[in-house]
C-alpha positions as CSV (number, residue, x, y, z in Angstrom):
1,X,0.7,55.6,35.8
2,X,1.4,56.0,32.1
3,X,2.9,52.8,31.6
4,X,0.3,51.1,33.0
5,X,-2.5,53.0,31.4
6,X,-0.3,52.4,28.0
7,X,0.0,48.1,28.7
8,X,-4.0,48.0,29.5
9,X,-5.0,49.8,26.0
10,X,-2.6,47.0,24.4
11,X,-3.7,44.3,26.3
12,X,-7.4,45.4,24.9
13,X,-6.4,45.5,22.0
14,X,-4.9,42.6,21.5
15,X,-7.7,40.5,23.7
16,X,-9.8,42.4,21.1
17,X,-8.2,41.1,18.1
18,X,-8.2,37.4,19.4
19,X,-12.0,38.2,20.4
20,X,-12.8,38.8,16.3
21,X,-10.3,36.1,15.0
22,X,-12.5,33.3,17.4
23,X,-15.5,34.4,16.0
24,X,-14.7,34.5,12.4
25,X,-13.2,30.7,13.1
26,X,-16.7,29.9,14.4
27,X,-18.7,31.6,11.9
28,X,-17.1,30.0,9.4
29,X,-17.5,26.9,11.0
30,X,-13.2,26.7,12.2
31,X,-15.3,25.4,15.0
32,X,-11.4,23.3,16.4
33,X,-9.5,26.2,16.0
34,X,-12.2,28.4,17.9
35,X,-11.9,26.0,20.4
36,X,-8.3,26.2,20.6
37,X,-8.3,29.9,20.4
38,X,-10.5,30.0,23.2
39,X,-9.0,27.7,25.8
40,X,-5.4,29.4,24.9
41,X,-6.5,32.6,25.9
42,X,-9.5,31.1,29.0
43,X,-6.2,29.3,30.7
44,X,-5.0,32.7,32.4
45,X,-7.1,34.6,34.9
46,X,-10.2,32.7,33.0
47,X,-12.6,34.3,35.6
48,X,-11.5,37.9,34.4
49,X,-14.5,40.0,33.0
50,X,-12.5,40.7,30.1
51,X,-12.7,36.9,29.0
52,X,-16.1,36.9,29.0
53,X,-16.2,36.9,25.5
54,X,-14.2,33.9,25.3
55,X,-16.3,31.7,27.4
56,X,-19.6,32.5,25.4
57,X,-17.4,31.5,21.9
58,X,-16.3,28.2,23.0
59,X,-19.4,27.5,24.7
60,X,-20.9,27.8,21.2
61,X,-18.1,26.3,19.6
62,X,-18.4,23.0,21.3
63,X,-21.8,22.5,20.8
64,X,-22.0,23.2,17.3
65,X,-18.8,21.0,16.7
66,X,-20.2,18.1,18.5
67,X,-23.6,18.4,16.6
68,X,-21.9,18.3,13.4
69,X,-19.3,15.4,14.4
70,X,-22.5,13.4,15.3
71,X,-24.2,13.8,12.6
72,X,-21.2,12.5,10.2
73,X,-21.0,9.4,12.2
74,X,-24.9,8.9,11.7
75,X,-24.1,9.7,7.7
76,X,-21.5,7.4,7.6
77,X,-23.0,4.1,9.7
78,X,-26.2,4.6,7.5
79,X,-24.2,4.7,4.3
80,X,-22.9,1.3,5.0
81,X,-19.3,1.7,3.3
82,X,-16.6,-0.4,5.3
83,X,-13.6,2.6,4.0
84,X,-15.8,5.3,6.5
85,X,-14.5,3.1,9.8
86,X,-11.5,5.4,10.0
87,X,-13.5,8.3,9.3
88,X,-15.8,7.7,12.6
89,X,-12.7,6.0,14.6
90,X,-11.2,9.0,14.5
91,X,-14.1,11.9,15.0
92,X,-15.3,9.3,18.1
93,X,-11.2,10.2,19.6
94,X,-11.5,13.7,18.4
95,X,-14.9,14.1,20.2
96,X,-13.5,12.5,23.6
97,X,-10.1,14.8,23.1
98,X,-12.1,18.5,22.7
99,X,-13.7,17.2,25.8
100,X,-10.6,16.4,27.7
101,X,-9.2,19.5,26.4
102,X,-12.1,21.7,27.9
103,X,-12.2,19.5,31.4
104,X,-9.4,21.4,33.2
105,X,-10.4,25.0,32.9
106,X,-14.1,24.0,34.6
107,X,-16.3,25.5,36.0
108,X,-16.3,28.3,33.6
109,X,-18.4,31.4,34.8
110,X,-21.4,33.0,32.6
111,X,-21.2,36.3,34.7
112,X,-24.2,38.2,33.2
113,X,-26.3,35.6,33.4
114,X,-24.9,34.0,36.7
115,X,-24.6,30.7,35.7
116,X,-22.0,28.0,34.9
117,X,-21.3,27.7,31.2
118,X,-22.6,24.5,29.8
119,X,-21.1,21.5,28.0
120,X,-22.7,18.5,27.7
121,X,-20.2,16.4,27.8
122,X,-20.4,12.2,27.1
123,X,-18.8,9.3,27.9
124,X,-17.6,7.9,24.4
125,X,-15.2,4.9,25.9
126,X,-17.2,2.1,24.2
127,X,-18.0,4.0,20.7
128,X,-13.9,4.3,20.3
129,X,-13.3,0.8,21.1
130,X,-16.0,-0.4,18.9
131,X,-14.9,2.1,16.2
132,X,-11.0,0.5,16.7
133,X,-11.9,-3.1,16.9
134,X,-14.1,-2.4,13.4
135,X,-11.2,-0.4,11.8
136,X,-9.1,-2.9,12.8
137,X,-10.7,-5.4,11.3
138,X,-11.0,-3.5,7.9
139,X,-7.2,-2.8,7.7
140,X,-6.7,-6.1,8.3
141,X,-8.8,-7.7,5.5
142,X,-9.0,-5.0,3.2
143,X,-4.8,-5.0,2.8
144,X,-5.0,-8.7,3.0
145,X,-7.1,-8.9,-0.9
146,X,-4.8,-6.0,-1.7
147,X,-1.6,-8.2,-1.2
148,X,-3.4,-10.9,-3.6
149,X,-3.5,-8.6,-6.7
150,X,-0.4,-7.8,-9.1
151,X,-0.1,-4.1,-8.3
152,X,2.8,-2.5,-6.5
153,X,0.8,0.3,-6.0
154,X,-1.7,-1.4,-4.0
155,X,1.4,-3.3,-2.2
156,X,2.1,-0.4,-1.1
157,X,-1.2,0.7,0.1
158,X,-1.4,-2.1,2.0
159,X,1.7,-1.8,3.8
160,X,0.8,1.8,5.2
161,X,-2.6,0.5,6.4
162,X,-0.8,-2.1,8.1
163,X,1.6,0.1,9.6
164,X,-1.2,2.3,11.1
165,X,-2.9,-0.8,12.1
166,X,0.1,-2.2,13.8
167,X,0.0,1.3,15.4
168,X,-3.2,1.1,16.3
169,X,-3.6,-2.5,17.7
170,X,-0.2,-3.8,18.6
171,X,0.6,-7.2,17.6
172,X,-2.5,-7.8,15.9
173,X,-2.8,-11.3,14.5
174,X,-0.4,-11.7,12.0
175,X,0.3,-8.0,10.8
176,X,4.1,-7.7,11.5
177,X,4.5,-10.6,8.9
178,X,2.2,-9.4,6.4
179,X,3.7,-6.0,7.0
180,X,7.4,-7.3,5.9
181,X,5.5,-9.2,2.9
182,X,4.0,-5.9,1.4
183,X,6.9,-4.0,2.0
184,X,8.9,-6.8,-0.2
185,X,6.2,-6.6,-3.1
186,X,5.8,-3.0,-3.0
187,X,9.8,-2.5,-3.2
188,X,11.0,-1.8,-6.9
189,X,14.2,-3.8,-7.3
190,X,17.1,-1.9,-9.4
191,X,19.8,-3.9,-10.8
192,X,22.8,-2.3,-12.0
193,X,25.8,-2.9,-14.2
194,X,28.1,-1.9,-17.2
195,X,28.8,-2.4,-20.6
196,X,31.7,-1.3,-22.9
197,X,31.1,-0.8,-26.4
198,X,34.4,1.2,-26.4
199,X,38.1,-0.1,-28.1
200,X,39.2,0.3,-24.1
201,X,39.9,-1.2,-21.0
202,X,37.3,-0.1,-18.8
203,X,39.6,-0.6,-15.5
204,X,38.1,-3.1,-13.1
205,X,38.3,-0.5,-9.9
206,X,36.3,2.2,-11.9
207,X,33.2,-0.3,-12.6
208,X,33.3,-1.5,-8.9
209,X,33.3,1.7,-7.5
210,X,30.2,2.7,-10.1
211,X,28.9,0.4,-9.1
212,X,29.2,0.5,-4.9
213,X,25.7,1.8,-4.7
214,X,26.1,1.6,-0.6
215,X,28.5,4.7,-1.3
216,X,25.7,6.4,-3.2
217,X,23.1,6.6,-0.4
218,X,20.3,6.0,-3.0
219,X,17.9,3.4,-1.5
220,X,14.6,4.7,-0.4
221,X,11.5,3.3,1.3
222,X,10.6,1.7,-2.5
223,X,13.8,1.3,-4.4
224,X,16.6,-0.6,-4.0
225,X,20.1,-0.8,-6.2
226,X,21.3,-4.3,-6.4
227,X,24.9,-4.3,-8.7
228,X,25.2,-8.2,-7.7
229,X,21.9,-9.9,-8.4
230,X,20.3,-11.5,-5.5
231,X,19.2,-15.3,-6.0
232,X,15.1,-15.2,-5.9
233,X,14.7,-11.5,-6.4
234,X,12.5,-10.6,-9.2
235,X,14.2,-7.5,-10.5
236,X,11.5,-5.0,-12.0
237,X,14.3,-2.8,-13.8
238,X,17.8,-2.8,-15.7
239,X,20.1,0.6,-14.9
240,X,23.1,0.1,-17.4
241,X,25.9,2.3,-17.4
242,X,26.8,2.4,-21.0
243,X,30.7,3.5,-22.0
244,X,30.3,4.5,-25.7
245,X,34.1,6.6,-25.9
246,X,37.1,7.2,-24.2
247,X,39.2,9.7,-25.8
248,X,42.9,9.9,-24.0
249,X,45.3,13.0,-25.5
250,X,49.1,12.4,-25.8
251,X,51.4,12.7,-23.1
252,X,52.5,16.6,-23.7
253,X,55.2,18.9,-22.3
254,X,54.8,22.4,-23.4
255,X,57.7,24.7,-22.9
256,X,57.0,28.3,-22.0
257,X,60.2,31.2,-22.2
258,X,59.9,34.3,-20.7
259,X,61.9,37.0,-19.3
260,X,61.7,39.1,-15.8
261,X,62.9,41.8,-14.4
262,X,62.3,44.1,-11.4
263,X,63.7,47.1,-9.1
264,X,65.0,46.0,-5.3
265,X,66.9,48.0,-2.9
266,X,70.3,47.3,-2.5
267,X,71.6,49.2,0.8
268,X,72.1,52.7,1.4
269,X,74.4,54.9,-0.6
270,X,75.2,58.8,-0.3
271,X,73.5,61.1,-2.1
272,X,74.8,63.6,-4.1
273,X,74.6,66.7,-5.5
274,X,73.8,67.2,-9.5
275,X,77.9,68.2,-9.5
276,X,78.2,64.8,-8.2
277,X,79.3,66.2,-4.4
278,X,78.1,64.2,-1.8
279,X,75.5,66.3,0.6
280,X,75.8,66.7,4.0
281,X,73.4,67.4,6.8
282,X,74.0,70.0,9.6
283,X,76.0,68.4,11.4
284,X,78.8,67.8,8.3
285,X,77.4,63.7,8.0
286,X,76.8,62.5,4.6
287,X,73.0,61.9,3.9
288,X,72.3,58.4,3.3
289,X,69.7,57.0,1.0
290,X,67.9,53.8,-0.6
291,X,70.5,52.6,-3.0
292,X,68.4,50.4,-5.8
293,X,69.4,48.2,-8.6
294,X,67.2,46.0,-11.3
295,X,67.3,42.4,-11.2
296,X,66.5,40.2,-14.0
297,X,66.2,36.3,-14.5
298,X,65.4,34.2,-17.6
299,X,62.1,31.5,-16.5
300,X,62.2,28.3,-18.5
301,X,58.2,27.0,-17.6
302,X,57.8,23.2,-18.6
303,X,53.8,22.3,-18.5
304,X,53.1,18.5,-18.2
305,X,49.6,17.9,-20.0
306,X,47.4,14.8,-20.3
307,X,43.6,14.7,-20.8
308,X,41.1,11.7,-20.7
309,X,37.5,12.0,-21.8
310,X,34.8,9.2,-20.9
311,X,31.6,9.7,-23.0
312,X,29.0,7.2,-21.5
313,X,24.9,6.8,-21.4
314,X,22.8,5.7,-18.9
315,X,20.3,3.3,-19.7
316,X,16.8,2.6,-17.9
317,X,15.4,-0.8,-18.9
318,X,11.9,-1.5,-17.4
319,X,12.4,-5.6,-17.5
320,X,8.4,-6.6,-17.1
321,X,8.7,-5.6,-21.2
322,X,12.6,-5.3,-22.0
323,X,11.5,-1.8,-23.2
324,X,14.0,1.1,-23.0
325,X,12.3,3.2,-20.5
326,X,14.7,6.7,-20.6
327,X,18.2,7.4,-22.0
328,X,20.6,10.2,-20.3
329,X,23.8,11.3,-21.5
330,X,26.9,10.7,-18.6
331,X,30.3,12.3,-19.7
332,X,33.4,13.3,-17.5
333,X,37.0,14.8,-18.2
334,X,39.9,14.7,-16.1
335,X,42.9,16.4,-16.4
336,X,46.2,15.7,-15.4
337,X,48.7,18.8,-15.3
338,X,51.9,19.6,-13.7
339,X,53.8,22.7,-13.7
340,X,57.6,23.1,-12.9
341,X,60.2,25.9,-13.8
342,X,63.9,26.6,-13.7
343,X,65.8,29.8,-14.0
344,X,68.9,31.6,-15.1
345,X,70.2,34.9,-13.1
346,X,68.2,36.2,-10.1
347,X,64.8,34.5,-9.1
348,X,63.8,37.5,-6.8
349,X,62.8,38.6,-10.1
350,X,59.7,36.5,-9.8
351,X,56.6,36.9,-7.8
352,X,57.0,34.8,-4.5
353,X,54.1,32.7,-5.7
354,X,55.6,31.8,-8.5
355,X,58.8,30.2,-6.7
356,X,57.3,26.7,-5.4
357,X,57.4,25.8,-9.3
358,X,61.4,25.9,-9.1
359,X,61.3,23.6,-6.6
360,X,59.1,20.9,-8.5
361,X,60.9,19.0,-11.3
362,X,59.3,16.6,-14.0
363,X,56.9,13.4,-12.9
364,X,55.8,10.5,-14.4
365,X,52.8,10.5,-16.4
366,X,49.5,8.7,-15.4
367,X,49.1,5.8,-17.4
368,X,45.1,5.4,-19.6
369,X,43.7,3.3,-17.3
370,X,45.0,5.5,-13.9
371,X,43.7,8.2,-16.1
372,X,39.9,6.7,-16.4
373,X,39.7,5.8,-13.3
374,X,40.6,8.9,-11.5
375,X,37.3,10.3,-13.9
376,X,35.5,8.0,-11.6
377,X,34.5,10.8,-9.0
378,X,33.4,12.9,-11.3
379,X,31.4,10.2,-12.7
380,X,29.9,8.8,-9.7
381,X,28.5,12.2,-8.9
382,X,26.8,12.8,-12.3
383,X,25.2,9.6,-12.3
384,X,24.1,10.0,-8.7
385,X,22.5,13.4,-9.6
386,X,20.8,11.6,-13.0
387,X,19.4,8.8,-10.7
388,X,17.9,11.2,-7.8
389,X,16.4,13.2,-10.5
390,X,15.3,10.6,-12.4
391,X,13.1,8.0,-10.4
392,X,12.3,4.8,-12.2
393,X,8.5,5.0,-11.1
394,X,7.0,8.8,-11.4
């Protein structure tokens, strides 16, 4: 009897608490999301005297919503403006959906009053087709004049209106073609390529790779990277990777000497006495224990060392007025470095981790251009970071 006494207080209170939060939603004229607050909580036991409450709100809340939703539509049809036709599209379909989103929890009871709660609803069919075939219509010729003007911008524009129109009206007139025509105008096209103002060989398989922009992941809805330019494409911007310095270091070996030593056990041994008598247990045995002995070795460490540094720029060229648009620095360093060791006397001296190195022995050194080119990685993932966080059109 406790328990259940203890569920009804919380189910009070929290019927209480989404009692206040409808009517704050309506009082500060939420009037949807009193609607939905109400239907929520009227679609369980909605006859229940304890939802009471809830019917009177959404009564309200429909009727003030619809009065206000028709009143915008009669704002908007006197104002005359052809860019309101979305506006009452869409508040004609939100005006049919609160409806259809009341129907199935009728007939609601008024139980103090015994009557049926009220909504008066309409039949708004012909408004929303009207509404569509007039928005339609807009879309259609309002993106057509924008595709006539020099603006990407309003390319653009144009192509999410007839996106939402094709949406809207499927296979209407000629939108898919228009559609493919704005996105084409709208798209900023990127072309990309090197230059070496260095005393080096910039190896051929580095600037290809630089410049495999498929790799990088980088075209969006409005940019496109085009390393190879494309015969009728008017390109709206330059991206030049610029290789000012490459600084390679001599082919180094650096010798390294040093000395090891360390305590191991070596068997068993007896143990004796400070006379130098060997002790026995009870029994008359010897005692036995760890015999230990140091170990040494001499490490001769030979360290293979080659650097190469690649100091570029990036470069972005806006091509409507050859004007440098932005400059970012691109640099990369890759090192080449291999260890190997041998020893004299016993190698147990070493740490274990140490021992692979006496099992390695000299190798050839990378040539310059392996060397620049295996900075490549390195350099692809800077300049991808510079490009995503530097759009050519803020």
């Amino acid at each position: 009897m406790k328990n259940f006494t203890l569920l009804t207080i919380v189910f009070l209170v929290l019927n209480s608490c989404g009692v206040r939060q409808t009517r704050e939603s309506l009082a500060s004229g939420d009037y949807d999301i009193a609607i939905n607050n109400a239907v929520e909580s009227l679609k369980n036991r909605k006859d229940a005297k304890g939802k009471q409450d809830y019917v009177y709100l959404l009564e309200e809340a429909f009727a003030k919503a619809k009065e206000r939703d028709l009143q915008n539509i009669s704002v908007w049809f006197k104002d005359a403006n052809p860019r309101n036709t979305e506006k009452i599209y869409e508040t004609y379909v939100q005006l049919n959906n609160r409806q259809e989103q009341i129907k199935p929890l009728l007939p609601l009871k008024v139980l103090k009053q015994n009557r049926t709660a009220s909504f008066a609803f309409e039949d708004y069919s012909d408004q929303i087709v009207s509404s569509k075939n007039a928005l339609a219509k807009y879309l259609y010729d309002n993106s057509k004049a924008l595709l006539t003007t020099k603006d990407k911008m309003s390319f653009r524009r144009a192509y999410d209106d007839l996106v939402y129109l094709n949406e809207l009206s499927p296979n209407f007139k000629d939108v898919i073609a228009l559609t493919e025509t704005a996105r084409i105008k709208g798209t900023d096209f990127v072309n990309v390529f090197t230059k070496n103002e260095t005393n080096m060989v910039i190896p051929v398989r580095l600037q290809n790779d630089l410049l495999d922009f498929s790799t990088f992941g980088l075209n969006d809805k409005w940019t496109v990277y085009h390393s190879n330019k494309v015969k009728g494409i008017d390109y709206d911007y330059g991206l030049i990777v610029n290789f000012r310095q490459i600084n390679i270091s001599p082919e180094q070996v650096k010798e390294k000497e040093f000395y090891k030593e360390k305590q191991i056990k070596d068997g068993v041994k007896n143990l004796l006495d400070s006379n130098g008598n060997i002790v026995k247990d009870s029994l008359g045995k010897p005692i036995k224990v760890d015999n230990f002995k140091i170990i040494k070795a001499d490490i001769y460490e030979y360290r293979q060392f080659k650097s190469a540094n690649v100091v570029a720029k990036v470069d972005y060229i806006d091509f409507k007025n050859n004007q440098l648009v932005e400059t970012f620095p691109l640099a990369s360093e890759f090192v080449f470095e291999s260890v190997y060791s041998k020893f004299t006397g016993d190698k147990r001296a070493c740490e274990e981790t140490y021992y692979p190195n006496f099992d390695r022995r000299a190798v050839p050194f990378p040539s310059n251009e392996q060397m620049v080119y295996d900075s490549g990685e390195d350099l692809k993932a800077k300049l991808k970071d510079i490009i995503v966080r530097n759009k050519f059109r803020r």
